[in-house]
N, C-alpha and C positions, 0 to 999 in steps of 0.2 A: 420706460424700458421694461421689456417682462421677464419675471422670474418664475422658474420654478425650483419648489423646495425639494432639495431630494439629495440626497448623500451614496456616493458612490463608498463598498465597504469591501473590507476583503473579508471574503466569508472563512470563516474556519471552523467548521459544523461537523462532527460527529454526528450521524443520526442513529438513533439506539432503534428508533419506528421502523417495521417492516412494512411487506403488503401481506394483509390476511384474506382468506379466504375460507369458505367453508371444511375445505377442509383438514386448513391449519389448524383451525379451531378444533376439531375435533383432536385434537394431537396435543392441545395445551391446556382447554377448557374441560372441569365436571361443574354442571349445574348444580348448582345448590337448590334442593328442593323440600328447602324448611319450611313449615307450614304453620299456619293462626287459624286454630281451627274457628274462631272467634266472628272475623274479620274475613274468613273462606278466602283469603291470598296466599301465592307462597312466592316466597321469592325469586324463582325462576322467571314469574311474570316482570320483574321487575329489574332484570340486569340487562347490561348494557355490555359489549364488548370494547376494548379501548386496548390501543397498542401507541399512541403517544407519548404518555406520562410513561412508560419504563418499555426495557426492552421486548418482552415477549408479549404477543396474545395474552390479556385476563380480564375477569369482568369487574366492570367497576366499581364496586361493591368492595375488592380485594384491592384493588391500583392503591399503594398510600399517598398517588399523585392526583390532584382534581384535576380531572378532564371532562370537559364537557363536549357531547356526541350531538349532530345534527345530519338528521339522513337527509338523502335526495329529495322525498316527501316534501320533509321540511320547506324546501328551499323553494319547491311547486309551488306553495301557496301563495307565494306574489313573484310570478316567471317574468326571469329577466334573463339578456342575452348573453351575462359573461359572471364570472365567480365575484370579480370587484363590486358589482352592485347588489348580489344576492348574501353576501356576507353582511351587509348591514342588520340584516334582521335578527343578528346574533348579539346578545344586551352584553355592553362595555366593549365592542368592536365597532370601529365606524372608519368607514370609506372617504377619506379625506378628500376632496377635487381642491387642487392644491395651483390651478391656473383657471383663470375662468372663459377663457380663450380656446384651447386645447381640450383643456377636460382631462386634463393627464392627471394623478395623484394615486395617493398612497394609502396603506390603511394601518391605523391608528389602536393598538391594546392600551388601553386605561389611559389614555390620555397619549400616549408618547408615539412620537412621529414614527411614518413609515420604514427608515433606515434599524430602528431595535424592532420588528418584526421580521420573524424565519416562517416562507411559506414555503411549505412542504411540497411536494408530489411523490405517494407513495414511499410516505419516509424520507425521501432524497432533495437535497437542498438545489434543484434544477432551478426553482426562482430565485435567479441571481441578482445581483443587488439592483443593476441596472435596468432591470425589467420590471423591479418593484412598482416603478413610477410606470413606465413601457408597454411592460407585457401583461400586466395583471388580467386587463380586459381579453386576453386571447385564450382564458381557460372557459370553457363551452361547459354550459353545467351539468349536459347530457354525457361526459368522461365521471360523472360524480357519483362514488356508491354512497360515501357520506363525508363530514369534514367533521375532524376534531381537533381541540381549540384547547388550547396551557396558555392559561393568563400569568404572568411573572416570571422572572428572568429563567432562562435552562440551559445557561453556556455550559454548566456543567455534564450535559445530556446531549447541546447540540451545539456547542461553539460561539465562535462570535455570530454578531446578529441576533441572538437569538433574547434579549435582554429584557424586552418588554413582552414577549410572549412566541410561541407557535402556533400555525396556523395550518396543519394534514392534511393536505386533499387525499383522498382516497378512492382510486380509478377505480371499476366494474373489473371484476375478473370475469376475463373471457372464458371459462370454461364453467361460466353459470350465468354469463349476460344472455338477453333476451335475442332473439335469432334475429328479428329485425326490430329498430325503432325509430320511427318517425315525429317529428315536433316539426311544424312549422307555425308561426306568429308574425302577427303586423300590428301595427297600432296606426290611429290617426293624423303622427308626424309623422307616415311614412315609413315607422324603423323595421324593417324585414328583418326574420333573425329564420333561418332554416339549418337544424341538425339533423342526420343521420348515421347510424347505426349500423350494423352488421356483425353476424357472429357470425366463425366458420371453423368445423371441426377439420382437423389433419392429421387421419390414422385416430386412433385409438387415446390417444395420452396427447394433444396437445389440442392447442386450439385457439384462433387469431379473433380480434375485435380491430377492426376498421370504423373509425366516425370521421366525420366531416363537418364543418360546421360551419356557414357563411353569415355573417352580418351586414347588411346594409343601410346607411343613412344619409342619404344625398340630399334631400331636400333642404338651402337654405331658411331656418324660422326667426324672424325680429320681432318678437312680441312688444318685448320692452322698449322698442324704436330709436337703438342707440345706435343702428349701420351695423352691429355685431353680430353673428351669428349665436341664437340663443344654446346652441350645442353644439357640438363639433359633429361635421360631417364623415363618416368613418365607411371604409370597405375593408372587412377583415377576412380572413379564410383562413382556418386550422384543420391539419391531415392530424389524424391521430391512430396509430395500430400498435394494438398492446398483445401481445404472446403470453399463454401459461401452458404448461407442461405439467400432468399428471404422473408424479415419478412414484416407486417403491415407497412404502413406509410414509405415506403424506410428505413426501422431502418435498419443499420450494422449488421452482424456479419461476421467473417471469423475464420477460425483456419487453420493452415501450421506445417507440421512437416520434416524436410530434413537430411538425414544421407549424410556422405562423407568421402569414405575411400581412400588416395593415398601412394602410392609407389613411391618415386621420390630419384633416384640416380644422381648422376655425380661424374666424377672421373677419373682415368687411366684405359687406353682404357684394361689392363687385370686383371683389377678389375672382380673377382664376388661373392656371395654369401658367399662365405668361408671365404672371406677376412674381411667380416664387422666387425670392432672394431679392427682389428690388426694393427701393423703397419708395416707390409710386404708391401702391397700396398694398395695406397690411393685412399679413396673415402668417397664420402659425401652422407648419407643414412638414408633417412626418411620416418619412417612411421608416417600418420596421422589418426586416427578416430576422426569425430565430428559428434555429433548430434545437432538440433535445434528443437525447439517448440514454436510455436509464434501465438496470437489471437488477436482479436478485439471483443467487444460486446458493444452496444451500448444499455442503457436499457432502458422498456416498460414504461417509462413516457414522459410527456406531454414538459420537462426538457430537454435540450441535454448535454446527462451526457454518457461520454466513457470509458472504462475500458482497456487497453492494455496491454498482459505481454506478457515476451519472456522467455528461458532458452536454454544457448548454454553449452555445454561440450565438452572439446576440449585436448583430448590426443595423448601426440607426442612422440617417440621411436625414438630416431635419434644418430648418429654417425658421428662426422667428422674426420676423419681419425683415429687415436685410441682415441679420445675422446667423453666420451656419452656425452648426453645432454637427458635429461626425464622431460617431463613440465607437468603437470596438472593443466588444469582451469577451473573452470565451476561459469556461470554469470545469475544470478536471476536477473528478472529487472519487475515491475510494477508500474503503473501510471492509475491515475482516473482523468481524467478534466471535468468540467463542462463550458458551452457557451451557451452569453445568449443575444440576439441584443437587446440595450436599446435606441430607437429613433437614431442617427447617430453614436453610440455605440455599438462596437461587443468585448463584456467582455468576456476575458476566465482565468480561475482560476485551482488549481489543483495540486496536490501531487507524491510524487515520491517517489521510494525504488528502493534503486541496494543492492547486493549481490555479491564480486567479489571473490572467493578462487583461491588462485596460489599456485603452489607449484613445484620445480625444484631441480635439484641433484647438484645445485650448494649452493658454498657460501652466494649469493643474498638471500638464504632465510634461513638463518641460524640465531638459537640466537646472541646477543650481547656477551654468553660467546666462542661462533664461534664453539659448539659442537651439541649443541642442534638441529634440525629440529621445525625450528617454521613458517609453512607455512601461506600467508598471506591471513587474513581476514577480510576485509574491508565492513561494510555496510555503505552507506551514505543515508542518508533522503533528501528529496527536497520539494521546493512548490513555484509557482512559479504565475505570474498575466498579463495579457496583456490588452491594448484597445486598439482599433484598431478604428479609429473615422474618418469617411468620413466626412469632414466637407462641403465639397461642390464637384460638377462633376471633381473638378483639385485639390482639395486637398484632400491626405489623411495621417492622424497622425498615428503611432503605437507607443506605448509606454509601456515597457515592464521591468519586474523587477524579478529577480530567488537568491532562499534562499536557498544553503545547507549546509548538515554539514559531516563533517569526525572528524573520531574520532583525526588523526593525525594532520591536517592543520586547525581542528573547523571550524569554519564560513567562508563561502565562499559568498561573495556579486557581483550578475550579473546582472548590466541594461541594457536597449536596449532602441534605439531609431533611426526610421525608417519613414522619408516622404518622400512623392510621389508627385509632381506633374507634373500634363498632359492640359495644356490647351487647345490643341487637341488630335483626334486621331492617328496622326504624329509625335507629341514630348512628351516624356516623359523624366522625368526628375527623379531620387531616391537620397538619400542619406541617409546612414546608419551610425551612429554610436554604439558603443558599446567595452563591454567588454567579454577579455576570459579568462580561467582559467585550467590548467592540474593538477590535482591530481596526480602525479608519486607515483607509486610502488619504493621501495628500491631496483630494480632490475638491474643489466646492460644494456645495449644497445653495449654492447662486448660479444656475448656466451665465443667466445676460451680466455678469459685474465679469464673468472670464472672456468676454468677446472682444474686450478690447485689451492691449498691449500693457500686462501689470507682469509685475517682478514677484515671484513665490518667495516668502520670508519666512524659515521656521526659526519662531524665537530661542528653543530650546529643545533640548531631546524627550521628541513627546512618549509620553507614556500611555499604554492603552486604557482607553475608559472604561469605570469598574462601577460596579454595581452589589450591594448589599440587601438583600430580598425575605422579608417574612411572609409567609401567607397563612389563615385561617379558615378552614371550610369547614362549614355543616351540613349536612344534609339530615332531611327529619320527612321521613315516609308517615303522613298521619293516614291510620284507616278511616275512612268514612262508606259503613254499609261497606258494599263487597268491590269499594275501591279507593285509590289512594291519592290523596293532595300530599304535593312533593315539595318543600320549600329546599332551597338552595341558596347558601348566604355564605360571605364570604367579605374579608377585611385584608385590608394588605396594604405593605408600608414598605417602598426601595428608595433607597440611600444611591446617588450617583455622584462620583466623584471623577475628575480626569477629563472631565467633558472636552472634544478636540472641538477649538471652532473658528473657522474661519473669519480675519476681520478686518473688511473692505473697505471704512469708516475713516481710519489713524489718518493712512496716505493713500490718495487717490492713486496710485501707480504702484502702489504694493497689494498682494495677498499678503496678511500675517497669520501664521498660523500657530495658536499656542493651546495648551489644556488652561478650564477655564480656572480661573482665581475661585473658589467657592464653593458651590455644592448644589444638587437640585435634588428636590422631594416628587415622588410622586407615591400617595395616601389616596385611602378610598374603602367604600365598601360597596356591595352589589346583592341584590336579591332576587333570587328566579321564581316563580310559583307555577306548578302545574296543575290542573284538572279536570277531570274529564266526568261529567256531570251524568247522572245516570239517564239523562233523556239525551238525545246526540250532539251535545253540545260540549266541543273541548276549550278550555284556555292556558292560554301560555301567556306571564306578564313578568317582567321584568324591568327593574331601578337600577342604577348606578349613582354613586356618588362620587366623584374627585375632586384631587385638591391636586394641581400638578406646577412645580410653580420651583424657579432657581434663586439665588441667593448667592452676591455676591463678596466678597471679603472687601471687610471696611463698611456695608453698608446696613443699612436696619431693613430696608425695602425689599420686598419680594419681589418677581418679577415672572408673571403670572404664565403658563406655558401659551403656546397662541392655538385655536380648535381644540380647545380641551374643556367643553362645557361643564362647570360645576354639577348639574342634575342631566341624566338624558336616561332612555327608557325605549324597551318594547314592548308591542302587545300583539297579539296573534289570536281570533276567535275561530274557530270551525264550527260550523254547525253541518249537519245531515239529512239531509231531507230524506224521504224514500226514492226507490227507484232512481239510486244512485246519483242524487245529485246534491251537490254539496258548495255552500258558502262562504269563504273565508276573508274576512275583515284582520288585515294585517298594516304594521306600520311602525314609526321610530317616534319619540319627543326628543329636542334637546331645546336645553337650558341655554342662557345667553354664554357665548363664550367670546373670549378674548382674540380682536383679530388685527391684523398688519394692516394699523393705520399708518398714511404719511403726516411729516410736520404740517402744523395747520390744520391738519384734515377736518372737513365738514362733516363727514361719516362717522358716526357711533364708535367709539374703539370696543363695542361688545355687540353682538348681534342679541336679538329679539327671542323670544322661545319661539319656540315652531314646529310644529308636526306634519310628519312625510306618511300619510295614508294612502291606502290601496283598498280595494276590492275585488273579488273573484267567485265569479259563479261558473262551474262546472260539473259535466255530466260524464259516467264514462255508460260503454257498454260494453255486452258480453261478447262482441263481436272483435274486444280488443281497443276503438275507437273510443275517442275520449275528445270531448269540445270543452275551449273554456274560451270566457271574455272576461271585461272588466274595466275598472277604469281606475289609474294610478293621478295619484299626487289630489285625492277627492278634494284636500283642503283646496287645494290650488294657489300653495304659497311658492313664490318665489323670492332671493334679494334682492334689496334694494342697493341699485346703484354699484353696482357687481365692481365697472371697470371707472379707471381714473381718468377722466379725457379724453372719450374717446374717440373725438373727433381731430386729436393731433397725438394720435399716436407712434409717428417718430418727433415727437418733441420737438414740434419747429419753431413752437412760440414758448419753450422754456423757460425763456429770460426777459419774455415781452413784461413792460413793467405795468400796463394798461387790461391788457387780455387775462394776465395771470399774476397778482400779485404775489402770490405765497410761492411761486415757483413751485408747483404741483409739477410733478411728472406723469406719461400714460402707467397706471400698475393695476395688476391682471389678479392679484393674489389676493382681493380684499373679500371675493366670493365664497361663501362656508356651504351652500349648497345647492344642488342643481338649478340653471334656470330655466328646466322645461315644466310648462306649464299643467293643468290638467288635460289627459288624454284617455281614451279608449284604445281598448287592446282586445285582439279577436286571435283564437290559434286553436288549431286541431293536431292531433297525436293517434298516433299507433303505433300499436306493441305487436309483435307475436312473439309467444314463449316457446 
């Protein structure tokens, strides 16, 4: 039977992130233009803008939040067709594929599952929980000015969800995007990916951005010769048009509206159409429509006082083998803050509303007498307070404190606190504490254990799961000659208690749902290194280390988290050639980690090390035009033995005592990472400014 993991949440997110633009920046940002006379750098060269870790525009340098920035650049130098795959090249982030069937999954801060990750869009909590696992693949990376990334919990900045980190996408503003842009790519399995672009001015003061973005993968691959689809076959299409408005006095506004419909199969290779819902032959078959509408206005006083709302609806049609699954969710979300600098005081205050509706054709949302349809409806209220207090050029305090409420879990209390100090512009030093908080839905985190006819059991009046969060950052700019190696190191240790978890195990005919007896750790440290060598050669490398692992009351035994590799790693080279053409060798390590064996299993319960490389050679010109090729996955690794059985995957010889003695069931979830093999990739681009 297959599962996938993934936890439906009710979001209760504050977002303090705006959208910035040129020229908001000019309205909140002065460049620091301190100078070594020494080392001929000043730090100007060397800041970063970052609107994540707190609420206004500032550069990172001042944020006493570590946020780490990656522009759209970045993300070019191994093009992929959706945000879920181009994130992995970010060290201690990693893209879970969480069914090896489908390909659906989630993605993973320091170890901890896709449900404690908040992904942003322009500030605004549009990726709603449902889409974590769904939608992720539908963000086109040509919508991307850059992403920034908060490793460790910030319910107190952004609510529930948001527990093991955020993750900002941050759209183009239309009234500086390039007039047209063109990308199209294909690779040798076939996968077509075409975006396009458009800017268009209206009057004077505003101005629309239209993209489009089509993915195509039809071609069944069985490398590994198991009848399985080695990837899932996908047709997706995203409308995206985002508004900005040039007002008085740099005031804000923006409004974004984005549909996205996919068709995403996997399955046996003579699966088609006819087959969906039967159980002649198996296949996993999803359809999605979402839509999004999401704004900014900031208004006509003297006051800075912002207004932000979003609305996501998110309908899934899907099939795994003869079992449906039909979800329906649609998420209101609004917030007004007010920010106000009082002498070395930058006060921000302000309210919150979510709205979450869920509704599924399982058990999970059924009344307590297990007939009724009582689909879930949750508002929560919020309000929340920061200061953010420069107390001198090397210190700076934040302190911060968030009120909400659920009708189910009441009062939810989240403080924050966050200093900085730099006593030059070479060492910087952070430290964060705080708290975090999950609101859980009565939902599963199993679709296939709700498909069949179980009784929802809550043992007790659950409490929301809580989280205790330290972090340590350094940053250390070393000169070398008239440029700078930038190490980036960073340690961090969260306490979670409360943990809600569903448990299908006691009694075959009950969901039990209780907070866990115990406690989970997740510990670690992480180190980034940049530099850019005086002959055209840059590099980017990065380590992680976790220890992510629960602990249950009465026991000695840990119980180790599952994809959460002890060691894993990036590396990034660029080299330059003349006459613009340029190199880049990118790619991940991970370490063995811990994966969902069954009883018996003849499969490793730890996967192998293994590294995911890429290469890319590209030329642009001056005509705009830009070629690149290359070839991903160089190793040319894939898992061993991905799927359980799969040559009876409705379980017809179960109990046969000859055929299967261990009573092995078909399971989809043992795969840790992709099984498409090595391929070449070919794609051309245009720009005009």
């Amino acid at each position: 039977m297959k599962r996938i993991l993934f936890s439906t949440v009710l979001l209760s997110s504050y977002c303090f992130s705006q959208e910035t633009d040129s020229l908001s920046l000019q309205q909140h940002i002065k460049t620091d233009s301190t100078t070594v006379s020494k080392a001929k750098i000043t730090t100007s060269n060397i800041e970063d803008v970052v609107i994540t870790g707190t609420i206004k525009p500032t550069s990172r340098s001042k944020s006493p939040v570590a946020v780490e920035i990656y522009s759209q650049k970045f993300f070019q130098k191994n093009p992929t067709p959706s945000i879920f795959e181009a994130i992995a090249m970010v060290n201690g982030v990693k893209p879970q594929l969480n069914c090896s069937v489908c390909n659906t999954g989630d993605i993973h801060i320091n170890g901890l599952e896709g449900p404690y990750t908040m992904i942003l869009i322009d500030g605004m909590p549009i990726v709603s929980s449902l889409s974590t696992v769904y939608g992720l693949s539908g963000i086109p990376n040509s919508l991307v000015d850059r992403i920034e990334v908060v490793k460790g919990p910030a319910s107190s900045i952004y609510g529930s969800e948001a527990m093991g980190g955020v993750i900002n996408i941050i759209t183009k503003n239309a009234l500086t995007a390039p007039k047209l842009s063109v990308d199209l790519m294909t690779s040798t399995w076939s996968e077509n990916n075409f975006d396009l672009a458009t800017k268009f001015n209206v009057g004077k003061n505003a101005a629309s951005l239209l993209s489009l973005n089509y993915f195509s993968f039809k071609e069944k691959i069985d490398r590994n010769k198991d009848n399985f689809t080695d990837a899932a076959l996908q047709s997706r299409v995203s409308i995206f048009n985002k508004w900005n408005f040039q007002r008085k006095e740099n005031r804000q506004a923006s409004f974004a509206m984005r549909y996205l419909y996919e068709d995403r199969f996997g399955g046996e290779m003579q699966w088609n159409r006819s087959h969906r819902g039967s159980g002649d032959v198996y296949g996993e078959s999803i359809y999605t429509n979402r839509a999004e509408v999401f704004g900014l206005y900031q208004w006509p006083l003297k006051e800075y006082i912002v207004t932000q709302f979003s609305y996501n609806y998110h309908d899934q049609n899907s099939f795994y083998g003869s079992n449906p699954y039909n979800a329906l969710q649609k998420v209101a979300f609004a917030q007004t803050y007010w920010s106000k600098k009082l002498g070395k005081h930058d006060i921000t205050s302000g309210v919150t509303f979510k709205r979450t509706f869920y509704d599924d054709n399982t058990p999970g949302t059924l009344s307590g007498d297990g007939v009724t349809n009582e689909p879930m409806k949750s508002p929560i209220w919020g309000a929340f307070v920061q200061d953010q207090w420069e107390i001198n050029d090397k210190n700076t305090l934040l302190v911060g404190y968030r009120f909400d409420y659920d009708k189910i879990h009441h009062e939810v209390h989240s403080p924050r606190f966050a200093w900085k100090f730099s006593p030059n512009p070479y060492h910087t030093l952070r430290f964060n504490f705080g708290t975090g908080f999950r609101v859980v839905n009565l939902f599963t985190e199993d679709h296939a254990a709700l498909t069949g006819s179980r009784e929802v059991l809550i043992k007790s009046d659950l409490k929301p799961e809580r989280s205790v969060n330290g972090n340590l950052n350094y940053i250390w700019k070393i000169p070398v000659g008239s440029r700078l190696l930038q190490l980036d190191a960073s340690a961090f240790y969260t306490y979670f208690s409360n943990k809600i978890v569903g448990d299908f195990d006691t009694d075959p005919d009950k969901i039990i749902y209780d907070n866990l007896h115990g406690y989970g750790i997740s510990r670690g440290a992480s180190m980034n290194v940049d530099f850019s060598f005086s002959f055209p050669l840059s590099v980017n490398l990065g380590v992680t280390y976790l220890d992510v692992y629960q602990k249950f009351d009465g026991e000695n035994k840990k119980s180790q988290q599952l994809h959460a590799p002890k060691w894993s790693g990036t590396y990034n080279l660029t080299y330059k050639f003349p006459n613009n053409l340029t190199v880049d060798f990118t790619g991940q390590f991970y370490g063995p980690m811990r994966l969902p064996v069954l009883p018996n299993d003849y499969r490793p319960e730890y996967s192998p090390f293994y590294s995911l490389a890429n290469i890319q050679v590209s030329k642009s010109f001056k005509s705009g035009f830009e070629v690149y090729c290359g070839i991903k996955n160089l190793f040319n690794f894939t898992p061993k033995d991905p799927l359980m059985r799969p040559f009876d995957p409705f379980d017809k010889s179960v109990d046969d005592p000859v055929s299967n003695p261990n009573h092995y069931t078909f399971d989809t979830t043992y795969g840790y990472a992709p099984m498409q093999r090595i391929r070449g990739f070919l794609g051309i681009k245009y720009t005009l400014k």
